[in-house]
Biopython code that builds the backbone (N, CA, C, O; Angstrom):
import numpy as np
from Bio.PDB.StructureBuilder import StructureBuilder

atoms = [
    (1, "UNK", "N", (236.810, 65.716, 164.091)),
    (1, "UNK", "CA", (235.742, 66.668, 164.326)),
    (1, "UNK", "C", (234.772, 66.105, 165.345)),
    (1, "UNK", "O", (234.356, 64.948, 165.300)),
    (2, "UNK", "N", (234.422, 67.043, 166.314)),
    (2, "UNK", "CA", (233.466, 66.558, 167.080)),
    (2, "UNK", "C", (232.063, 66.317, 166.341)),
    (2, "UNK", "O", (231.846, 66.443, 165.136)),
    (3, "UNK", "N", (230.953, 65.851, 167.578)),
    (3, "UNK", "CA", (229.696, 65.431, 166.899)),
    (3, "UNK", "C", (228.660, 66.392, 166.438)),
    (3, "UNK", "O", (227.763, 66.201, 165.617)),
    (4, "UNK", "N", (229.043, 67.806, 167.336)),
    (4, "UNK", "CA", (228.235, 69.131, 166.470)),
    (4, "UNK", "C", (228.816, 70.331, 166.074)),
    (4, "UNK", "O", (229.591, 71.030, 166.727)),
    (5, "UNK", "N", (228.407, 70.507, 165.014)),
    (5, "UNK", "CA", (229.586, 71.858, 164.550)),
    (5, "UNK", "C", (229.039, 72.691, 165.428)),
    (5, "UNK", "O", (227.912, 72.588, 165.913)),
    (6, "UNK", "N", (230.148, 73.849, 165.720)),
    (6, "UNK", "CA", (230.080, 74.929, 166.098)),
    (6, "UNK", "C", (230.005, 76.322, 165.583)),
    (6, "UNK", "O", (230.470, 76.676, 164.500)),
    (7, "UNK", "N", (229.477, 76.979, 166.311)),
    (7, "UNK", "CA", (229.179, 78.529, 165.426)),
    (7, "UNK", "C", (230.867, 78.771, 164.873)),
    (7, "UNK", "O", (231.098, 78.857, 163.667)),
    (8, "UNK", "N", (231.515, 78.825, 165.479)),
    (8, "UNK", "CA", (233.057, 79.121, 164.872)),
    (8, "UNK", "C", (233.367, 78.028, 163.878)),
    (8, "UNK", "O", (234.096, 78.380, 162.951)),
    (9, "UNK", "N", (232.893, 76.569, 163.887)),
    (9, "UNK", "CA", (232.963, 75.912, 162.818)),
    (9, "UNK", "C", (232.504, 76.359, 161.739)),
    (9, "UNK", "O", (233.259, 76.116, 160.798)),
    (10, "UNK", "N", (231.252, 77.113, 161.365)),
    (10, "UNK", "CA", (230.845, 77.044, 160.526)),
    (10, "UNK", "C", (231.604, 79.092, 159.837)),
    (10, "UNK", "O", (231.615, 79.632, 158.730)),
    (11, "UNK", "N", (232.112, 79.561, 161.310)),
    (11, "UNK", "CA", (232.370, 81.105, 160.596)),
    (11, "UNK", "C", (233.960, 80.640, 159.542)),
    (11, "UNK", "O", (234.388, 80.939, 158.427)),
    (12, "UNK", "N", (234.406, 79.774, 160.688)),
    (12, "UNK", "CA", (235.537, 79.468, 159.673)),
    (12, "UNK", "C", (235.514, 78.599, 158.142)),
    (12, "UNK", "O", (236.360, 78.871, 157.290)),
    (13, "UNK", "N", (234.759, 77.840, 157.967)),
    (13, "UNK", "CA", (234.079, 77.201, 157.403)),
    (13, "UNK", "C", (233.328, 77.708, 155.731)),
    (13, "UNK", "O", (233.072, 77.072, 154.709)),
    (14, "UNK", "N", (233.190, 78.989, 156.085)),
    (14, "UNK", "CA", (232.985, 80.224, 155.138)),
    (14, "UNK", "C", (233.795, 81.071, 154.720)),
    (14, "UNK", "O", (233.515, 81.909, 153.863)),
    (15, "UNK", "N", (235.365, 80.906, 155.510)),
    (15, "UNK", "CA", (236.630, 81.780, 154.717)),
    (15, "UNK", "C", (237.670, 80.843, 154.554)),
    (15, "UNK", "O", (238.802, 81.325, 154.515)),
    (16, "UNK", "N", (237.539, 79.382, 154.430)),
    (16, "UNK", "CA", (238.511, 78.712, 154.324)),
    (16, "UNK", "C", (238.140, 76.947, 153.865)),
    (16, "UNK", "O", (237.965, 75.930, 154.535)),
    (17, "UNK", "N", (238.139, 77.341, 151.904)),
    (17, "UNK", "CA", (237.562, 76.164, 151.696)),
    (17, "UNK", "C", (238.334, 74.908, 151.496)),
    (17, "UNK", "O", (237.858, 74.159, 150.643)),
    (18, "UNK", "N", (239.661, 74.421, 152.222)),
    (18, "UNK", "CA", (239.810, 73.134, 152.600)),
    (18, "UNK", "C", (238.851, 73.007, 153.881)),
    (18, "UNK", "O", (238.021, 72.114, 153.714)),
    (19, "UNK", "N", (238.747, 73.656, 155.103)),
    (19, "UNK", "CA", (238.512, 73.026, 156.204)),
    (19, "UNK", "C", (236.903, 72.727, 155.472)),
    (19, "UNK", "O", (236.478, 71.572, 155.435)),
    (20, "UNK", "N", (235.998, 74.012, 154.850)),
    (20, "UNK", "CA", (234.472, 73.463, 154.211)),
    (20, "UNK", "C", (234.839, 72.270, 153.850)),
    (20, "UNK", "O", (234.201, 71.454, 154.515)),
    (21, "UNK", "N", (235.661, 71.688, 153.015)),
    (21, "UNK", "CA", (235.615, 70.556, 152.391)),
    (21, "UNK", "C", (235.601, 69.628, 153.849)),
    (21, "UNK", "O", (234.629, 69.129, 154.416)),
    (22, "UNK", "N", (236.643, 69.602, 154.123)),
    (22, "UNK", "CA", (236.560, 68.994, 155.481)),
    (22, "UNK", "C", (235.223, 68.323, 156.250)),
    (22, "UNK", "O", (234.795, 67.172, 156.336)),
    (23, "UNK", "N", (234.703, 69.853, 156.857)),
    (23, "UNK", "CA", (233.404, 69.724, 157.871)),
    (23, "UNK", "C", (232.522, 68.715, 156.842)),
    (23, "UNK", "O", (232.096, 67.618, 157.204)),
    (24, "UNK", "N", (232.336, 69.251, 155.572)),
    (24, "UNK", "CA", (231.366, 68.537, 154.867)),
    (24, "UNK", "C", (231.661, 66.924, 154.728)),
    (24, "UNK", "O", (230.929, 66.059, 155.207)),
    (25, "UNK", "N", (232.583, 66.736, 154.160)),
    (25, "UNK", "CA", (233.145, 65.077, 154.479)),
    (25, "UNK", "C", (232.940, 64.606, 155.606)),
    (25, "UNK", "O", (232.445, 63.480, 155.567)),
    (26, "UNK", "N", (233.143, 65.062, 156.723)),
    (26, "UNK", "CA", (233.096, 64.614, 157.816)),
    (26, "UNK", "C", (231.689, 64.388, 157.915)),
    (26, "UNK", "O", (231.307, 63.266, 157.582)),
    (27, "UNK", "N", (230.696, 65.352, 158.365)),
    (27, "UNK", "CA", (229.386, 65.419, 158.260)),
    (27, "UNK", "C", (228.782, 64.300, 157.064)),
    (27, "UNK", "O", (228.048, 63.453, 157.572)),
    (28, "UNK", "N", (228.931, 64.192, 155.898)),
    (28, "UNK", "CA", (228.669, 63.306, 155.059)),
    (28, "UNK", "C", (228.748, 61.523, 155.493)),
    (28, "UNK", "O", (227.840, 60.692, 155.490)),
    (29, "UNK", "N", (230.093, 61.386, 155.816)),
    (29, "UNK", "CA", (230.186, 60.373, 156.705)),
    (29, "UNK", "C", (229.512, 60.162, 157.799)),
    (29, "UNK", "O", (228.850, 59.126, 157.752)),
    (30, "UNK", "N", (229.435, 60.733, 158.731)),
    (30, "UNK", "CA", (228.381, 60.644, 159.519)),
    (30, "UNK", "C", (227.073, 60.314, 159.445)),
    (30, "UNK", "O", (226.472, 59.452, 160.087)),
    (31, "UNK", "N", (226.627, 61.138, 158.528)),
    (31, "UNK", "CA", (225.325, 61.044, 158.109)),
    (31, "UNK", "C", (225.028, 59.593, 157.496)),
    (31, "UNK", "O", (223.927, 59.098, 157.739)),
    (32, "UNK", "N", (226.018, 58.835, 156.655)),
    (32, "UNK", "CA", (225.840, 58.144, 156.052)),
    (32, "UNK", "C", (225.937, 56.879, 157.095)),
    (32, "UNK", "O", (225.108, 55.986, 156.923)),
    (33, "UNK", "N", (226.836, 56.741, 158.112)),
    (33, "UNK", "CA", (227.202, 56.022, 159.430)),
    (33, "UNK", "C", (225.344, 55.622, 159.773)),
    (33, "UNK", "O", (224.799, 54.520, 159.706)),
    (34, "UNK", "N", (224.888, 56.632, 160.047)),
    (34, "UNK", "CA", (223.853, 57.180, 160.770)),
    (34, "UNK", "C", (222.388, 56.252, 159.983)),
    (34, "UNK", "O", (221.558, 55.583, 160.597)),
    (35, "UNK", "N", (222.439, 56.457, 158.720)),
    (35, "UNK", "CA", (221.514, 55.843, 157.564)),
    (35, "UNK", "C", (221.879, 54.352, 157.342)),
    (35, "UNK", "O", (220.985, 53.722, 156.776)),
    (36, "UNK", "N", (222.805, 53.764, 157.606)),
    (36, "UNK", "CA", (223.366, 52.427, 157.573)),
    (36, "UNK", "C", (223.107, 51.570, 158.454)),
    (36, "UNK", "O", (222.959, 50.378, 158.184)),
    (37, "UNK", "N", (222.984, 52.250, 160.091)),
    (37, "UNK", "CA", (222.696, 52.033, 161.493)),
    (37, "UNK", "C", (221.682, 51.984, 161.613)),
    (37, "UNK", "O", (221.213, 51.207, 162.445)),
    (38, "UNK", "N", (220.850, 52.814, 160.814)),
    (38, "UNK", "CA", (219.284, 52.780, 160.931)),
    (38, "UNK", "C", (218.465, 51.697, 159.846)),
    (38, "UNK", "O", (217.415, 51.152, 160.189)),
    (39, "UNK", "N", (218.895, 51.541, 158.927)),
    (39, "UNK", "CA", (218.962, 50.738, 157.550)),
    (39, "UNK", "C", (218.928, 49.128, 158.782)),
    (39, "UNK", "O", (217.926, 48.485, 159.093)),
    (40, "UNK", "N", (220.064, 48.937, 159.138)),
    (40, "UNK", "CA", (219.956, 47.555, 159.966)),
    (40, "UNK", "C", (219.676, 47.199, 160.716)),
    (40, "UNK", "O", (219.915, 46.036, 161.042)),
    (41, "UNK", "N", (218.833, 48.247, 161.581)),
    (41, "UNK", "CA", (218.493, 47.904, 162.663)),
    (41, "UNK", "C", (216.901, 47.558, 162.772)),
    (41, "UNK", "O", (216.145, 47.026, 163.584)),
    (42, "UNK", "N", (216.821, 48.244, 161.327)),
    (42, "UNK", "CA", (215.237, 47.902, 160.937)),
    (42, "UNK", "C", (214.894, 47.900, 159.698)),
    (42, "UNK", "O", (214.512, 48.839, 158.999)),
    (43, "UNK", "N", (215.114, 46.294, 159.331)),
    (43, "UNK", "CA", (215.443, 46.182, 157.801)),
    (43, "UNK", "C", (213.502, 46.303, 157.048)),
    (43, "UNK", "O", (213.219, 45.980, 155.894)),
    (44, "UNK", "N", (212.623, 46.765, 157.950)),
    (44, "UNK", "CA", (211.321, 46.728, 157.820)),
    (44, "UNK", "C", (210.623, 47.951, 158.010)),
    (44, "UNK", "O", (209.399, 47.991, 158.135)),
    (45, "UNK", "N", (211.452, 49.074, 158.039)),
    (45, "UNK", "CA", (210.935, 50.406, 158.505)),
    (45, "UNK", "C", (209.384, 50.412, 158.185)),
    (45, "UNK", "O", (208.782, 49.764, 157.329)),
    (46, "UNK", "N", (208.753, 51.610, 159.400)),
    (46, "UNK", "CA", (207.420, 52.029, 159.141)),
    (46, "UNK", "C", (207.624, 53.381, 158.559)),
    (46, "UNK", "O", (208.628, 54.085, 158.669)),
    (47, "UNK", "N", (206.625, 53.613, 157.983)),
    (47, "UNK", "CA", (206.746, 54.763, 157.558)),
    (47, "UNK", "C", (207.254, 56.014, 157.663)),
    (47, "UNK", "O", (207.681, 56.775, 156.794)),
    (48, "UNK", "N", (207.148, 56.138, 158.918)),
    (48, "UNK", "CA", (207.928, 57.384, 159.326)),
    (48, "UNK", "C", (209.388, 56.947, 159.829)),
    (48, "UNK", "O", (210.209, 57.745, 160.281)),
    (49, "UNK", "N", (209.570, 55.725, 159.704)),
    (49, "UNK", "CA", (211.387, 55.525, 159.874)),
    (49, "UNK", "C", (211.738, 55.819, 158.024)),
    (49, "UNK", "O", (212.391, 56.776, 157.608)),
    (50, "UNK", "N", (211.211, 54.903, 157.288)),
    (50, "UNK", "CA", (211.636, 55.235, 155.673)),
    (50, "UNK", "C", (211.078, 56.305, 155.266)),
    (50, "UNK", "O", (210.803, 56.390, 154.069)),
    (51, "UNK", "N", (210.820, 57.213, 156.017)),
    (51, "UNK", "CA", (210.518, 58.782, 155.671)),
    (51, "UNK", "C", (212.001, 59.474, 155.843)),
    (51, "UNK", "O", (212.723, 59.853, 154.921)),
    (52, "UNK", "N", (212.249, 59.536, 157.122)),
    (52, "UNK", "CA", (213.425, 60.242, 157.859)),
    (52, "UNK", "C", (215.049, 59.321, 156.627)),
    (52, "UNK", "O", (216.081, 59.927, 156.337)),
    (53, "UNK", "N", (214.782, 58.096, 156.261)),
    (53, "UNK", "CA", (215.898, 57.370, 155.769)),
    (53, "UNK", "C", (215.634, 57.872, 154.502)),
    (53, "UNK", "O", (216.677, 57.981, 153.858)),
    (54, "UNK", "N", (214.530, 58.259, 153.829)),
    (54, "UNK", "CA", (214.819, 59.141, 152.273)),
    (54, "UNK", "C", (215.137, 60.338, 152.370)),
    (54, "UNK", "O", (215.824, 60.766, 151.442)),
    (55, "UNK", "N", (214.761, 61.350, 153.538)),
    (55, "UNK", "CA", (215.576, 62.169, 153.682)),
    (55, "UNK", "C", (216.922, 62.508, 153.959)),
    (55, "UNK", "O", (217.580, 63.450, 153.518)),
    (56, "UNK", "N", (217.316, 61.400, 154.933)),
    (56, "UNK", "CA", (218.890, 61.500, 154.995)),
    (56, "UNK", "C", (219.476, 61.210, 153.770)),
    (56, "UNK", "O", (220.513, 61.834, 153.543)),
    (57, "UNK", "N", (219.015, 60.265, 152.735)),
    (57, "UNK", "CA", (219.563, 60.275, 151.596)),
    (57, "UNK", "C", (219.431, 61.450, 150.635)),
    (57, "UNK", "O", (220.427, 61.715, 149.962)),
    (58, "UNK", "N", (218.788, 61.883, 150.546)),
    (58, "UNK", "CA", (218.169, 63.295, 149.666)),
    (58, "UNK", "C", (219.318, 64.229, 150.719)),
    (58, "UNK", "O", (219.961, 64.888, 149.902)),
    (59, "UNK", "N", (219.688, 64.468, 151.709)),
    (59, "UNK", "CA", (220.545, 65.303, 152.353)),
    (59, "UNK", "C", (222.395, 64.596, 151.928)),
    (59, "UNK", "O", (223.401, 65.235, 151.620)),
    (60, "UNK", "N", (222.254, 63.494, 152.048)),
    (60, "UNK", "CA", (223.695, 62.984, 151.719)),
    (60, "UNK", "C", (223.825, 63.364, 150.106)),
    (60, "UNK", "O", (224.992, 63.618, 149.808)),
    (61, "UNK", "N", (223.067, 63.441, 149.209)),
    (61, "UNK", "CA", (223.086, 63.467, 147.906)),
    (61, "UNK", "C", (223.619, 65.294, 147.768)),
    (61, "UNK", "O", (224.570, 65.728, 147.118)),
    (62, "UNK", "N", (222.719, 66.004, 148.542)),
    (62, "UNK", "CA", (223.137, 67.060, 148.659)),
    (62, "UNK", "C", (224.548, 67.364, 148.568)),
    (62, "UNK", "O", (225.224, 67.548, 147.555)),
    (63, "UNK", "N", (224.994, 67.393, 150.171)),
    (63, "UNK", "CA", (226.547, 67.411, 150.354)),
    (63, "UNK", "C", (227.287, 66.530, 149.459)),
    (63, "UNK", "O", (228.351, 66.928, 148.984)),
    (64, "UNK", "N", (226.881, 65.501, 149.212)),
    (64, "UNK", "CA", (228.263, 65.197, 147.817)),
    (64, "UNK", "C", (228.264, 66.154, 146.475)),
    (64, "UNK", "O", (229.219, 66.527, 145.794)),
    (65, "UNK", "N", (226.945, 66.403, 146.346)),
    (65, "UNK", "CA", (227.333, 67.592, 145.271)),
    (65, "UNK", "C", (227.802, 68.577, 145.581)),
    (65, "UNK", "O", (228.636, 69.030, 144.797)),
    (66, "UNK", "N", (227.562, 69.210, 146.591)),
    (66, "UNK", "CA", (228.727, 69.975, 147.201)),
    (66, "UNK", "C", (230.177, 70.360, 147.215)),
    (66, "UNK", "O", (230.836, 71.376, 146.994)),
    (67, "UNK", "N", (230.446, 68.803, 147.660)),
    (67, "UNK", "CA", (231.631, 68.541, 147.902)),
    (67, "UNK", "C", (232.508, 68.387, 146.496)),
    (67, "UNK", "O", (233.697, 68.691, 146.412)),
    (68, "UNK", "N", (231.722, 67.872, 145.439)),
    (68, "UNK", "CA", (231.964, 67.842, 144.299)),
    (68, "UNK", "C", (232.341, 68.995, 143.911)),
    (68, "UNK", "O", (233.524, 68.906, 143.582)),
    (69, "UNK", "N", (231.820, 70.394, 143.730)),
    (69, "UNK", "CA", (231.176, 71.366, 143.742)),
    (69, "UNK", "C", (232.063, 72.607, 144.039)),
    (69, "UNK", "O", (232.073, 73.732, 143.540)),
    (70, "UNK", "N", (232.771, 72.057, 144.973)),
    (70, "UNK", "CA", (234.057, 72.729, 146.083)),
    (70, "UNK", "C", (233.260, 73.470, 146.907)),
    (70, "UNK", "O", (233.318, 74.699, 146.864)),
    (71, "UNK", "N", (232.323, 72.739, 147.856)),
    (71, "UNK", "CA", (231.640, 73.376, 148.685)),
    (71, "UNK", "C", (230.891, 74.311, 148.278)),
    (71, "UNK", "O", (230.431, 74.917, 149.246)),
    (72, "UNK", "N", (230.518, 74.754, 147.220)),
    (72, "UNK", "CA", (229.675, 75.367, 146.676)),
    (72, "UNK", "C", (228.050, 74.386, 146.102)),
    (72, "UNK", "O", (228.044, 73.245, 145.642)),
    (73, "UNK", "N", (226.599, 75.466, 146.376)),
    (73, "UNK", "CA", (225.757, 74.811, 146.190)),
    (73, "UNK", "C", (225.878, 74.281, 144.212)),
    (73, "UNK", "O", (226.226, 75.112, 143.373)),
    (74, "UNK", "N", (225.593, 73.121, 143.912)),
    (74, "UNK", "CA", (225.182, 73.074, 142.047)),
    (74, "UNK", "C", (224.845, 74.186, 141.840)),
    (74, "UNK", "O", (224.412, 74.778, 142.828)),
    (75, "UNK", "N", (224.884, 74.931, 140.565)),
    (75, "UNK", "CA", (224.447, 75.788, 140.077)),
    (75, "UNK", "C", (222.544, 75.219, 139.807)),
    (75, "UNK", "O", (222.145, 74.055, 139.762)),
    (76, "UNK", "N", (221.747, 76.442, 139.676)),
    (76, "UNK", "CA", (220.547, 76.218, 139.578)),
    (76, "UNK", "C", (220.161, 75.907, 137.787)),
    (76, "UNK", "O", (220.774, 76.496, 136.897)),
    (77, "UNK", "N", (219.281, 75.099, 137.566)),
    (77, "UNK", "CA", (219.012, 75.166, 135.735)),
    (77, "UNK", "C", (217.971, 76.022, 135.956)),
    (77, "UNK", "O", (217.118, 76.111, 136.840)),
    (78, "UNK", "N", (218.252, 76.703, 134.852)),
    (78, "UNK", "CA", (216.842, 77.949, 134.107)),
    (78, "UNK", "C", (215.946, 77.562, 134.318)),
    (78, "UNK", "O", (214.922, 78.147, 133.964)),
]
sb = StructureBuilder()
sb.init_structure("model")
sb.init_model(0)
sb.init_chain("A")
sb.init_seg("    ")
for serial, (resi, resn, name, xyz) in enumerate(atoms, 1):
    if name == "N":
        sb.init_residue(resn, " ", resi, " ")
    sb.init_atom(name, np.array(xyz, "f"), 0.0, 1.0, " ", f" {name:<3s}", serial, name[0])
structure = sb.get_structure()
C-alpha cells in the first residue's frame, strides 16, 4: 500500500472487508513505525511532541480495536 489512501481506497474499503482489514493493518503499522521513530529520536519530548505521541497512541489503540472488531467501530456501552 502506498503512503496515502485514496478516495477509491477507502470506497472500496467499505464493500470489501478483507481489503478494510488490510488498509487498517497497514495504516496501523505505519502509524506505529511513525510513534517508534519519534519515541527515539527524542527520548525527552516537550510537550507538544508527547502530546501528538499520546495521540498517536490513543489512534493506534483505536484501529486495533477495529481490527479486532472486523473493521467495525467497538460497540458503544449504555
Amino acid at each position: 500500500m502506498s503512503g496515502v489512501v485514496s478516495e477509491d481506497d477507502l470506497a472500496r474499503a467499505r464493500q470489501d472487508p478483507a481489503f478494510r482489514h488490510k488498509l487498517m493493518a497497514d495504516n496501523l503499522d505505519r502509524l506505529l513505525d511513525a510513534l517508534e521513530r519519534m519515541r527515539k529520536s527524542n527520548p525527552n519530548p516537550n510537550p507538544e511532541s508527547a502530546r501528538q505521541i499520546r495521540e498517536g497512541v490513543a489512534l493506534a489503540v483505536k484501529l486495533a480495536d477495529r481490527l479486532q472488531n472486523g473493521g467495525n467501530p467497538p460497540p458503544r456501552a449504555a
